[in-house]
N, C-alpha and C positions, 0 to 999 in steps of 0.2 A: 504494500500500500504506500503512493507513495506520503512521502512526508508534508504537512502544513507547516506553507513559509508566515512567520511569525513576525511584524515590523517591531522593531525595539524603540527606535529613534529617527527623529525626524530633523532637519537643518538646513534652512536655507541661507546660506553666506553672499558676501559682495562676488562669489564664483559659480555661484549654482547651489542646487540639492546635495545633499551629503544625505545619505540611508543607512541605517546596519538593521538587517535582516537574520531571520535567524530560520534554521532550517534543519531540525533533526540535531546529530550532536555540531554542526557546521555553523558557524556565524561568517555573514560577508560585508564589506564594507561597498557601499555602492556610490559611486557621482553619477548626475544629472537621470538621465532615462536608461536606470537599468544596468550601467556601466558596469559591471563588477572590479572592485581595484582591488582589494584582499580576500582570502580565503582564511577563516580557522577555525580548528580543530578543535573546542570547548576542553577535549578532556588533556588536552596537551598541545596549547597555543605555541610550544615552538616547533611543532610538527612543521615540515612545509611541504603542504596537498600536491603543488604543481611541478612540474619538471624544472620551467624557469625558475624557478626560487631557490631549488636544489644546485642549478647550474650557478647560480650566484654564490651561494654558502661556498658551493667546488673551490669558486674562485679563489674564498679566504686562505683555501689550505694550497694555495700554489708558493704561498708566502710560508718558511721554516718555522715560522713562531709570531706571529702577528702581534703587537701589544696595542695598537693602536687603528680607529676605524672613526672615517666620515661616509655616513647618508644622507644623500641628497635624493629628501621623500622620503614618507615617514610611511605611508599608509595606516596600517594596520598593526603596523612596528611586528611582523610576523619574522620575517626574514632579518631584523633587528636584534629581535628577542633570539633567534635561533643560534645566531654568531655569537652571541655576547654568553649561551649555551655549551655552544659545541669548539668556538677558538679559543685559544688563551690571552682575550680580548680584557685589558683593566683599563682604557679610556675610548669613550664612543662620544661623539656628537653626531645629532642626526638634526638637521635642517626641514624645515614643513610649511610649506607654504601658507596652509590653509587652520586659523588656530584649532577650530571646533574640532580636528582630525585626532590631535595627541589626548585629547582628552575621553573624545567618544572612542579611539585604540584603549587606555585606560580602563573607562568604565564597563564597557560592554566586550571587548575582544582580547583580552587578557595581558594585555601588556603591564611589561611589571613597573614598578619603581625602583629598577635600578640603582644602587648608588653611583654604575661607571656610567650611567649616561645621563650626556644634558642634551636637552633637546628643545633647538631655538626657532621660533614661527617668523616666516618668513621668505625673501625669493632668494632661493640658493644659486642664483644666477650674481646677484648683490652681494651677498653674504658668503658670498665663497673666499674671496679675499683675506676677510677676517677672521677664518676656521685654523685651526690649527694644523698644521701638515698630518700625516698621516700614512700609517703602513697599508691603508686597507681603504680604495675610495667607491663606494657604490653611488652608483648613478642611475637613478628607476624615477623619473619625473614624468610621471601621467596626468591627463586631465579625460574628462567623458567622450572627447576629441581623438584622443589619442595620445603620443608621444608628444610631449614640451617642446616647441621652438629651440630649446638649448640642446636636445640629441642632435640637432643637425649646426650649433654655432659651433665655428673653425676655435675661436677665441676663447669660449671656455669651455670645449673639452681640452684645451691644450694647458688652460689653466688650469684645468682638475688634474692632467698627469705632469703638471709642474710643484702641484701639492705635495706629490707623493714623496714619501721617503726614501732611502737608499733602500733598493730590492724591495719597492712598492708595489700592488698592482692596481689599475683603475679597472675598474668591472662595470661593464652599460649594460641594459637590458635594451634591446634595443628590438625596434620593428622588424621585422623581416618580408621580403619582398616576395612575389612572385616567381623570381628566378634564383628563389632560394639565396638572396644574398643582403645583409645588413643595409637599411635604410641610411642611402646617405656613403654605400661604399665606397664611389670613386674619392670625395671626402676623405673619409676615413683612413684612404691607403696612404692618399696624399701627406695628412695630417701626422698619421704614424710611421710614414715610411715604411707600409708594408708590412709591419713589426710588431705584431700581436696574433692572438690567436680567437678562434673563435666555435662556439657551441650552439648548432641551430639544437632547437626543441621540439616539443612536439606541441607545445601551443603554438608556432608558427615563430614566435621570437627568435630571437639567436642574440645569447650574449658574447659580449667581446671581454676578450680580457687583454687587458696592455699593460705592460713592464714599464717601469719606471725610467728605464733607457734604452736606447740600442744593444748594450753588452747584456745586458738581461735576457735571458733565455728560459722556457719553462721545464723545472727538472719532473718529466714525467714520472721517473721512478720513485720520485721523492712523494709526489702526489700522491700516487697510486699508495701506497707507506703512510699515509696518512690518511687518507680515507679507508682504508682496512682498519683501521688504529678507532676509528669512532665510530665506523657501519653497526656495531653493536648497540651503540647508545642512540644513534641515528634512527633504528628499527628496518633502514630499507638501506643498501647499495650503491654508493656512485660509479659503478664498473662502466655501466653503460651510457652515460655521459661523458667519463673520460675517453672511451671510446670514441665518443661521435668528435672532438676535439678535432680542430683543423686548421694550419696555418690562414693567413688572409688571405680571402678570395678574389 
């Protein structure tokens, strides 16, 4: 039978509708008509339901020992709450556009209270400047439109991988096209000189992951060693992610 979706919360901002719905043991965070921006799991909010989410977290463990992490987009602080879970993460800022967001992740979708993380409302496009650098930069900036203006600025994605720390890596969720290739590739290659790697999914995204520099390379082996090391505590695999990993297209 299936399940009755349940509305929790209602919000209309100077952006649009903000919803969280609730659906069996599932709570989602929704913009404008229906959107869906997060997915979570009630009985284990660091669970992450989706592939994209999973290919993100992958990301952190490309870095030997991360201590430090900026999100840009908060959502549901799902994929937030799971890093600061499963890396050896003890300082997180996460940037939000939209304020009602950090709050209705709080009350309705489990996000914790943190003591490593602050988390500032605001345009991370503005506020990027004044973030602290960082081992670990996530870049997931959605609206009920789609993808931010900012997945496709030359300017500041170059300023998020100028953030990063020595053996950084900037992580994007990014769109994905029709021919199978990152929204914004010719960009992309230009921007990075070719010099990243990338994870289409099966939600149609494909994220990017980029090093902190040209001598930065990703140690597969070392990955692979570390995602064994937490598949237990994880409950599911990133075998088959690592897998689908592919230089730039």
């Amino acid at each position: 039978m299936d399940k009755q979706e349940v509305l929790l919360a209602e919000v209309n901002d100077a952006f649009g509708l903000i919803r969280v719905l609730e659906v069996g043991d599932y709570r989602f965070l929704e913009f404008g008509a229906a959107v869906e921006q997060s997915c979570v799991f009630t009985r284990d909010p660091s669970w992450l339901e989706y592939d994209y989410t999973r290919a993100m977290l992958m990301g952190g463990l490309m870095h030997e020992a991360p201590d430090t992490a900026l999100f840009l987009g908060l959502g549901a602080g799902t994929l937030t709450q799971a890093c600061l879970e499963f890396l050896p993460l003890e300082d997180v800022e996460a940037i939000e556009l939209r304020p009602d967001v950090p709050e209705l992740a709080m009350r309705y979708l489990g996000l914790q209270n943190d003591s490593r993380l602050y988390i500032r409302v605001g345009d991370a496009v503005e506020l990027l400047d004044s973030a602290e650098t960082a081992d670990l930069i996530y870049v997931d900036l959605y609206t009920d439109l789609g993808p931010a203006a900012a997945h496709l600025a030359w300017r500041f994605l170059e300023r998020c991988q100028q953030k990063l720390n020595p053996d950084g890596w900037l992580i994007v969720n990014q769109w994905g096209t029709d021919e199978d290739k990152p929204l914004g590739a010719a960009l992309l290659r230009g921007l990075f000189h070719r010099h990243y790697w990338e994870c289409p999914v099966k939600e149609g995204n494909i994220v990017l992951f980029v090093p902190a520099d040209l001598e930065q390379t990703l140690d597969e082996e070392g990955l692979r060693e570390r995602a064994t090391a937490i598949a237990p505590r994880l409950g599911y695999s990133l075998d088959s992610l690592i897998n689908a990993i592919r230089p730039a297209s």
